[in-house]
C-alpha positions as a printed NumPy array, in Angstrom:
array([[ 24.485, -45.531,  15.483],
       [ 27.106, -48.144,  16.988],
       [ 26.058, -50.204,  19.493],
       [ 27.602, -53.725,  19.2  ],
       [ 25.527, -54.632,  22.671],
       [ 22.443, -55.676,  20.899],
       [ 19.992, -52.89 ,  22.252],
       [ 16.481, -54.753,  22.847],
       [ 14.703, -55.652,  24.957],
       [ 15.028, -52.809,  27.312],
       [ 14.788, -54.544,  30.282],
       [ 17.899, -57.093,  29.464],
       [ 20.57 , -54.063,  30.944],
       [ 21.972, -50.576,  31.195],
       [ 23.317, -50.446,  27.655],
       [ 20.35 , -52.091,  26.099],
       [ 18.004, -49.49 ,  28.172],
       [ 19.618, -46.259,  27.749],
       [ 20.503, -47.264,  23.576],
       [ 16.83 , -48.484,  23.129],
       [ 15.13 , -45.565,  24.913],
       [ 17.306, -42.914,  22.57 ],
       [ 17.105, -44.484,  19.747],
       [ 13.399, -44.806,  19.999],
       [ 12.929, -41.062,  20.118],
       [ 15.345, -40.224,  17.701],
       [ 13.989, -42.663,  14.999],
       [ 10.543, -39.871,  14.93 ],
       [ 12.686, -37.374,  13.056],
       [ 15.662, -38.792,  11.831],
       [ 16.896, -41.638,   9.201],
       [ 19.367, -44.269,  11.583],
       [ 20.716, -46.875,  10.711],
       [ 22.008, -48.839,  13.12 ],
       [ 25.484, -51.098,  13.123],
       [ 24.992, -53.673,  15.75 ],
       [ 25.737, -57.572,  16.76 ],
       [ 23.699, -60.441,  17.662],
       [ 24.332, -63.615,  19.644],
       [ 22.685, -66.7  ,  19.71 ],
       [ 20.132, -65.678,  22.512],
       [ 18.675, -62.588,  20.8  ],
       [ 14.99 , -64.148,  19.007],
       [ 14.161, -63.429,  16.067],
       [ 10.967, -61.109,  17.177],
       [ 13.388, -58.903,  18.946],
       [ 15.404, -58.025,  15.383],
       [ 11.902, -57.683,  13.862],
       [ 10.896, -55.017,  16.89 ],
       [ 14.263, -53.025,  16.348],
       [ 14.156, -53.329,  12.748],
       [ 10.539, -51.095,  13.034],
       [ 12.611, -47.974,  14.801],
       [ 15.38 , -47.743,  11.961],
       [ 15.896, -46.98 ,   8.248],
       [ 18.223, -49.813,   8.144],
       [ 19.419, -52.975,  10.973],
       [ 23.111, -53.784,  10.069],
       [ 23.824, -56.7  ,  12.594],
       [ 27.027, -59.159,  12.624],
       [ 27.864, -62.324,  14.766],
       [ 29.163, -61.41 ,  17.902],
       [ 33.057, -62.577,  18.428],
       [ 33.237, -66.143,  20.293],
       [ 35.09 , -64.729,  23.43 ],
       [ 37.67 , -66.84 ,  24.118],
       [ 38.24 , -69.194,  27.657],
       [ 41.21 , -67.304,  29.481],
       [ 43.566, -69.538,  30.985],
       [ 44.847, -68.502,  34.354],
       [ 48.386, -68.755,  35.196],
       [ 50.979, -65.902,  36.179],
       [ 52.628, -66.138,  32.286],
       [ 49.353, -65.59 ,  30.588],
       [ 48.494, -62.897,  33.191],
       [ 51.582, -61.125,  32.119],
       [ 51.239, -61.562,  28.694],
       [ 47.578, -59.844,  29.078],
       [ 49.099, -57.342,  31.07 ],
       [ 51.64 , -56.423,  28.253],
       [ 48.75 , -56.86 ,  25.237],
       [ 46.967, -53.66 ,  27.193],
       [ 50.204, -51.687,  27.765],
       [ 51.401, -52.302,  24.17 ],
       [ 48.264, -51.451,  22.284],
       [ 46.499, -49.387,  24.898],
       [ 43.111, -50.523,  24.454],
       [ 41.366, -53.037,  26.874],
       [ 40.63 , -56.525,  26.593],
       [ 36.738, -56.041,  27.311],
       [ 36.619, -53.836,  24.133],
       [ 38.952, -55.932,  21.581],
       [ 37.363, -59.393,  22.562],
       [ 34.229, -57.936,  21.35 ],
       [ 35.994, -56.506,  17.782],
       [ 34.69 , -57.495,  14.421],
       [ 36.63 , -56.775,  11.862],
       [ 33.724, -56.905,   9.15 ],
       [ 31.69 , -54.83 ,  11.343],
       [ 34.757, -51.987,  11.038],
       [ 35.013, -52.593,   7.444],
       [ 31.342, -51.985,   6.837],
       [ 31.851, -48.637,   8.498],
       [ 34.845, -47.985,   6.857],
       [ 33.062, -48.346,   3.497],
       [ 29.905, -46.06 ,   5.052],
       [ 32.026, -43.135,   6.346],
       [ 33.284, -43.397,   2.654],
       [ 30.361, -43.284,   0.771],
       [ 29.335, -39.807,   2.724],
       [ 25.54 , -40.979,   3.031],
       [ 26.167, -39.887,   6.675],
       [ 25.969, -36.848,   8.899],
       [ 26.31 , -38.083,  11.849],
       [ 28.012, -41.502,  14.209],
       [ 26.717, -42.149,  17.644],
       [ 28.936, -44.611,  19.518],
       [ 26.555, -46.205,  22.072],
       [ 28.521, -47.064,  25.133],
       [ 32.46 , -46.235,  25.169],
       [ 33.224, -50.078,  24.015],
       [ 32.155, -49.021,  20.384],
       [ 34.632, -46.059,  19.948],
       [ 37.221, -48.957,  18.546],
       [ 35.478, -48.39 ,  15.077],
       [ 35.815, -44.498,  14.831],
       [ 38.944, -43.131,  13.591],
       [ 40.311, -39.753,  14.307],
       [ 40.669, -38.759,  11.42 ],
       [ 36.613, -38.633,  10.374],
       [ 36.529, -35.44 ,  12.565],
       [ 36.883, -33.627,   9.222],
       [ 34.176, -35.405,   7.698],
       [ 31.228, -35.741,   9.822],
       [ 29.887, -35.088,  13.575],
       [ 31.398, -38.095,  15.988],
       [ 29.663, -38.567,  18.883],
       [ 30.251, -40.552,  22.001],
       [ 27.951, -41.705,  24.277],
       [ 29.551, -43.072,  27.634],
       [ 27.179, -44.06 ,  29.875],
       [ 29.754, -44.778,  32.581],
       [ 33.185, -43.946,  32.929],
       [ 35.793, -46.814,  32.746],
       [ 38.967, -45.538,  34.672],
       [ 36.001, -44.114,  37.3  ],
       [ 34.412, -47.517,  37.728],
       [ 37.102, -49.213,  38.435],
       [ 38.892, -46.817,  40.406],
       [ 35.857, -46.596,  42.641],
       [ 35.401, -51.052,  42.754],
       [ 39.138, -50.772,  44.299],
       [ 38.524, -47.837,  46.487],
       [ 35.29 , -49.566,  48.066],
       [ 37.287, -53.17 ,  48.045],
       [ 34.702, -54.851,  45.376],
       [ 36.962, -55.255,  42.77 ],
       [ 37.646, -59.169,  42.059],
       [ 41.25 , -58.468,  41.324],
       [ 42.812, -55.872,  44.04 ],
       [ 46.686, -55.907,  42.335],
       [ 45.141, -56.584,  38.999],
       [ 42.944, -53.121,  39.148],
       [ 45.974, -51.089,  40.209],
       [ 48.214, -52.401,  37.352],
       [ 45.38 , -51.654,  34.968],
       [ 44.095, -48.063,  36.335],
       [ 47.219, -45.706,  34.738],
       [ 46.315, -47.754,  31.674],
       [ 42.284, -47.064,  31.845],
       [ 42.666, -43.08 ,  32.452],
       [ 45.183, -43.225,  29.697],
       [ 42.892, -45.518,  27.463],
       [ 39.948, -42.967,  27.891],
       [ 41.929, -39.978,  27.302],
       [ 43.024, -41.351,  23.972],
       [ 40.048, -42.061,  22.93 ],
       [ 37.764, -39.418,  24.061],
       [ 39.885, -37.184,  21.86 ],
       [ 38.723, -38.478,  18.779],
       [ 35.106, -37.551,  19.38 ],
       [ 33.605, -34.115,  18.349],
       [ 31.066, -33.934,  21.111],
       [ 30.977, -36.475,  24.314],
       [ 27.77 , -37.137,  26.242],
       [ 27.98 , -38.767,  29.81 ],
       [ 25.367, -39.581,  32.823],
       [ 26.388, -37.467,  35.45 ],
       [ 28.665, -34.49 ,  36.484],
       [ 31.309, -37.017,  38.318],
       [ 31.802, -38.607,  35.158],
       [ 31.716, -34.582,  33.434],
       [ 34.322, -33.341,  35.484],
       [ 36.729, -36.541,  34.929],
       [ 36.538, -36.212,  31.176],
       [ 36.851, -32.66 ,  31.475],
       [ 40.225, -32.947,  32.803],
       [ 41.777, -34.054,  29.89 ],
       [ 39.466, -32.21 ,  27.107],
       [ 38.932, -29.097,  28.98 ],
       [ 37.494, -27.441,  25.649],
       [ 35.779, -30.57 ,  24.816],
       [ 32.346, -30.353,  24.015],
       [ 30.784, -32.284,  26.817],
       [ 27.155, -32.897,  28.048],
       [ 25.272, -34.695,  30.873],
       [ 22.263, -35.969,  29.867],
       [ 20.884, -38.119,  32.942],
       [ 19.554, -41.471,  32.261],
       [ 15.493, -41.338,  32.384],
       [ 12.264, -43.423,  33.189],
       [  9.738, -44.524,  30.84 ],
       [  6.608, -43.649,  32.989],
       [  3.746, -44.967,  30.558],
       [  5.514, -48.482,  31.628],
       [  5.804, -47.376,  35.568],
       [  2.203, -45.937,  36.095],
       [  2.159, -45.444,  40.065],
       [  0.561, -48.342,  41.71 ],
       [ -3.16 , -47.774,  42.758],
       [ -3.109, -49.033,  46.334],
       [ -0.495, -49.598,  49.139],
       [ -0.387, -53.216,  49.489],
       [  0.721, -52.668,  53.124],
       [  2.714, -55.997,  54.776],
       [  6.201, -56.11 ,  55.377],
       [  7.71 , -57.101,  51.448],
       [ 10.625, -55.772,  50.291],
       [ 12.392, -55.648,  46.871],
       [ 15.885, -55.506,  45.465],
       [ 16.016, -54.732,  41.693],
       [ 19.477, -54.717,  39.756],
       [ 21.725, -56.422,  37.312],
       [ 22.795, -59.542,  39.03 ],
       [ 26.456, -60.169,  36.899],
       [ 27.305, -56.482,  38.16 ],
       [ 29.774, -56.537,  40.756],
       [ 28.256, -53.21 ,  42.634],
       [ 24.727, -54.749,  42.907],
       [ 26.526, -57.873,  44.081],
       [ 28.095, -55.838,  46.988],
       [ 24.505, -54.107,  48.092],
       [ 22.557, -56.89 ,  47.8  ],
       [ 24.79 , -59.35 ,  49.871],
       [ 25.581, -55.626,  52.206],
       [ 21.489, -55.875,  53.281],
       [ 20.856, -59.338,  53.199],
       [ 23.876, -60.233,  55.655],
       [ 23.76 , -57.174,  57.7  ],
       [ 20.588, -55.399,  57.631],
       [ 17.532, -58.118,  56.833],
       [ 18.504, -60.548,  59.802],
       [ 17.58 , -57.014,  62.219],
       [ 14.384, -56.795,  60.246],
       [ 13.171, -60.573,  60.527],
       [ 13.769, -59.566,  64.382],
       [ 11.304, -57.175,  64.217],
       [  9.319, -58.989,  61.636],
       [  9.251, -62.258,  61.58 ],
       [  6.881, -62.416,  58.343],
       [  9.571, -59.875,  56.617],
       [ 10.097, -61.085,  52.83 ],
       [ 13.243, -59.545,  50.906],
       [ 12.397, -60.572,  46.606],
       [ 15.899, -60.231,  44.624],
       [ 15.244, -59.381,  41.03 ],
       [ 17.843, -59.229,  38.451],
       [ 19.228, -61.172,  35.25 ],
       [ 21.717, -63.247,  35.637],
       [ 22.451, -63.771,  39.442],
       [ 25.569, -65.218,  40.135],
       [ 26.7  , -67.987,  42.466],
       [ 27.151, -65.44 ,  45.653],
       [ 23.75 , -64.103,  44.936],
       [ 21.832, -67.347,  44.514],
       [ 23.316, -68.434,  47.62 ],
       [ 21.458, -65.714,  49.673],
       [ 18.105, -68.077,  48.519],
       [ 19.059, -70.292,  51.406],
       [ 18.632, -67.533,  53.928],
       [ 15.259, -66.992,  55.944],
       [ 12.667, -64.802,  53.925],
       [ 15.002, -63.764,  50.79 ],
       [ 13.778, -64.949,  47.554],
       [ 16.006, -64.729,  44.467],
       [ 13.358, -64.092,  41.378],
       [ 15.829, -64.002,  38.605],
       [ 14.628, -61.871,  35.586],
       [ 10.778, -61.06 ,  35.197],
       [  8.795, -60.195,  32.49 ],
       [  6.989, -57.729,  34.174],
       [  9.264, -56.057,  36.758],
       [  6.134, -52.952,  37.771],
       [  3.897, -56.182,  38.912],
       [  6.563, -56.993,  41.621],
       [  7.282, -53.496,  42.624],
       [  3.577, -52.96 ,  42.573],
       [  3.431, -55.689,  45.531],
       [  6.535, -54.402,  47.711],
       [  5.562, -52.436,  50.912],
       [  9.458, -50.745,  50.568],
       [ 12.123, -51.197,  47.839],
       [ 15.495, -50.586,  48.71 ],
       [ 18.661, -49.266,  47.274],
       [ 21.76 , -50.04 ,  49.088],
       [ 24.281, -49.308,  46.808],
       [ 27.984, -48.8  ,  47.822],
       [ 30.064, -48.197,  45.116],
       [ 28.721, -46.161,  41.6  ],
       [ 27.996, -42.834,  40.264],
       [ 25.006, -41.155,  38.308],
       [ 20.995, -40.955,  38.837],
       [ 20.072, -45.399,  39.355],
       [ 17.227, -46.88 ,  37.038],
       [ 16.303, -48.571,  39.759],
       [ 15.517, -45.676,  42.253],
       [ 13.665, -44.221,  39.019],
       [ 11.562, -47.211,  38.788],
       [ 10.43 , -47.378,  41.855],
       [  9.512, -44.08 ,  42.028],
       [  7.534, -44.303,  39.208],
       [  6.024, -47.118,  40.299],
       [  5.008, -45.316,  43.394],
       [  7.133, -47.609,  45.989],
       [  8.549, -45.952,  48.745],
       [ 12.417, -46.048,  48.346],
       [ 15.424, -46.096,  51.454],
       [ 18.37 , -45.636,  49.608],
       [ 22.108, -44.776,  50.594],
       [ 23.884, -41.577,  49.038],
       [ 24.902, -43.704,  46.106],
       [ 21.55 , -45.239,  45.742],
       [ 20.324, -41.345,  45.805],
       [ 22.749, -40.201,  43.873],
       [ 21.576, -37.177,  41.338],
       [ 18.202, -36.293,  42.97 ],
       [ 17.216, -33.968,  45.647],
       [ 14.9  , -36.48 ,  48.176],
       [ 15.159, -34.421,  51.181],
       [ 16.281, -30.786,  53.257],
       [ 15.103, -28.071,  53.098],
       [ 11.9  , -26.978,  51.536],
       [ 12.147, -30.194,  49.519],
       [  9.634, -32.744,  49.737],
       [ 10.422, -35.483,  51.32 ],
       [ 10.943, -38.48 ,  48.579],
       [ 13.165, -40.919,  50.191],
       [ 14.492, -42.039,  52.939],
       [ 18.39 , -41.819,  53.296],
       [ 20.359, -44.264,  55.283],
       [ 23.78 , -45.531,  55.037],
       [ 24.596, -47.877,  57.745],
       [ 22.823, -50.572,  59.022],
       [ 21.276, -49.638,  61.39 ],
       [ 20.077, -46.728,  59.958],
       [ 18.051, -49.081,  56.957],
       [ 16.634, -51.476,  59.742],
       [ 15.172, -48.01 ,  61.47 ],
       [ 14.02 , -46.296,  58.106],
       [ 12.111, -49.37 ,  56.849],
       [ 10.278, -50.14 ,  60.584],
       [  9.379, -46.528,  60.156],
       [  7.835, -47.182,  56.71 ],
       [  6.594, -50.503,  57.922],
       [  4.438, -48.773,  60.744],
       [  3.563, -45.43 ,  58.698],
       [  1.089, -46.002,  56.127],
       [  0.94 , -41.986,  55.817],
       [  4.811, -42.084,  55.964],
       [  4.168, -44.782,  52.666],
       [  1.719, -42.17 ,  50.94 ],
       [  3.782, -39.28 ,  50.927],
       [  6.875, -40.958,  49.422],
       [  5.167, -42.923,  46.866],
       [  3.498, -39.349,  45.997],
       [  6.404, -37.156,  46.168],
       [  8.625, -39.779,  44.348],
       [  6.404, -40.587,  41.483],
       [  5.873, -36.119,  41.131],
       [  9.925, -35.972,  40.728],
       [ 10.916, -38.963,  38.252],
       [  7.787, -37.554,  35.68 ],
       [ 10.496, -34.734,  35.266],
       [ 13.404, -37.742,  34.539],
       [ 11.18 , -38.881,  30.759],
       [ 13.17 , -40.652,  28.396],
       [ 11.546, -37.89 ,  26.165],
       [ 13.559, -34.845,  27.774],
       [ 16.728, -37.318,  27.337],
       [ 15.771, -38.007,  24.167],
       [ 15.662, -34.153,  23.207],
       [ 18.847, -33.282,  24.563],
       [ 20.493, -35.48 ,  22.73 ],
       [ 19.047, -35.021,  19.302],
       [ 20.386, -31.066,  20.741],
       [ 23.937, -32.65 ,  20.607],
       [ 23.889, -34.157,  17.465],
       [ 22.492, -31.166,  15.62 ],
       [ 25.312, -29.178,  17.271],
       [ 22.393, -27.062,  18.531]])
């Protein structure tokens, strides 16, 4: 198993959660070994908690990435490193050549049945050519060329020119290398019928991301009020855009309504145009927490105002687990059936403003209205387990 994002703790990010989760429930009936790096901020506790899961921890320093200077010249040469060699700069700044070499010299010694490639960044160390040797599996959990086509479609990507220069490249970069993979494994059927364009006899399976329930038992009581939470990756550009969407065009409504109204911001690594939002009237920006269930445990309503993504969101899981009562947009939705119907009702959907500042004054008044979401929600994410995630994919790479 590659994973050159060093997968632990959990709760540090999407790569770290989704490798962790799998790996866990693979390492019951299977010998791994896992090839991975390790930067100055992973502790020493956290290699000794991994190391229990595996037959063998491999881990290298991770690459100093370099300061990029700005300036049109080095922009252009950049521009010309991708078109040249085809791969991106996200994936070769991140390249260790005595990482490769060490699975060179594995692949070699045939000790191995099997490579998982956790996250799309690690097929760099695979070569084509071990298709005749042994089952190559890659695990994207999110589509490139789709990301960033979508940032520029929704306007949220930092560089407008720069992401249509690069998006022939991307769709070309994940054709090539999707190619060299016996079996492919993404998070949703967007992402499924992109790859599926290009490796239309591909062997290609959606296995949803999941919820770890035992660590999101539903909360014993409403704690009623009007407290609302945000939860999300703070770095990542399409949080960015929902959580600065609500708190500059939805919350100031609410506080009208509710002067006492309190919007919490939880995340790693909030950047500057999310710590500004601190400054505003009722929104508090936690940072990371260590225990993430405590603070959804106190929120009357979380919310999930995403605008630009694909695929089933952690963070709706989460919260339903927890037993909070979730407004979410389409995006925020995505992948589960919340309403219509004879469905249950398990969310509330809402996409513009106006729509959210309605939605939560309904939740707000409704204690019932609280009750049946938090049940209905928690009923449907016990069916999203890591465990069922964790089965399909030891399916794929069996070849079962």
């Amino acid at each position: 198993m590659i994973c050159s994002t060093f997968p632990y703790p959990p709760s540090k990010g999407k790569i770290q959660l989704r490798t962790f989760n799998l790996l866990k429930y693979l390492s019951q009936n299977h010998t791994i070994t896992l090839i991975t790096q390790s930067s100055e901020e992973v502790m020493e506790a956290e290699v000794e908690k991994l190391r229990e899961l595996v037959e063998e921890l491999v881990i290298f320093p991770q690459p100093q990435i370099k300061e990029v200077e700005e300036g049109i010249g080095n922009k252009v040469k950049r521009f010309s490193k991708f078109l040249q060699q085809g791969t991106p700069r996200e994936v070769l700044q991140l390249y260790s050549p005595e990482m490769q070499q060490w699975v060179d010299e594995a692949v070699d010694s045939g000790e191995f049945e099997v490579i998982t490639c956790e996250h799309s960044l690690n097929e760099v160390y695979v070569r084509s050519e071990w298709q005749q040797l042994l089952r190559l599996v890659v695990n994207i959990h999110s589509s490139v060329y789709r990301t960033s086509r979508n940032q520029l479609e929704t306007g949220i990507a930092e560089n407008q020119l720069k992401g249509q220069l690069n998006l022939p490249l991307l769709k070309r970069y994940e054709e090539r290398y999707c190619s060299k993979f016996t079996a492919i494994v993404v998070t949703n059927n967007e992402d499924r019928r992109h790859i599926a364009a290009f490796e239309p006899e591909g062997e290609i399976v959606v296995i949803p991301n999941g919820v770890d329930v035992t660590q999101f038992p539903r909360r014993i009581s409403d704690p009623g009020g009007h407290k609302l939470i945000f939860v999300g990756a703070m770095d990542n550009p399409p949080n960015i855009d929902a959580v600065r969407f609500f708190c500059l065009e939805v919350f100031p409504e609410i506080l009208q309504r509710y002067p006492d109204a309190a919007l919490e911001i939880l995340g790693a690594r909030p950047v500057q145009s999310v710590l500004e939002l601190d400054e505003y009237q009722g929104i508090s920006v936690v940072g990371s927490v260590s225990s993430l269930v405590e603070y959804l445990h106190k929120a009357t309503v979380c919310v999930v105002p995403m605008r630009t993504g694909f695929g089933i969101k952690n963070k709706t899981l989460e919260a339903m687990a927890a037993g909070v009562p979730v407004v979410g947009s389409d995006i925020g939705l995505q992948g589960l059936v919340v309403d219509g119907g004879e469905v249950p009702l398990r969310a509330l959907r809402v996409n513009e403003p106006a729509e959210y500042v309605y939605a939560i004054s309904r939740l707000f008044e409704n204690r019932q209205l609280r009750k049946q979401l938090s049940e209905n929600g928690r009923a449907l994410v016990e069916k999203y387990s890591w465990q069922r995630a964790g089965e399909l994919y030891e399916q794929v790479l069996s070849g079962g």
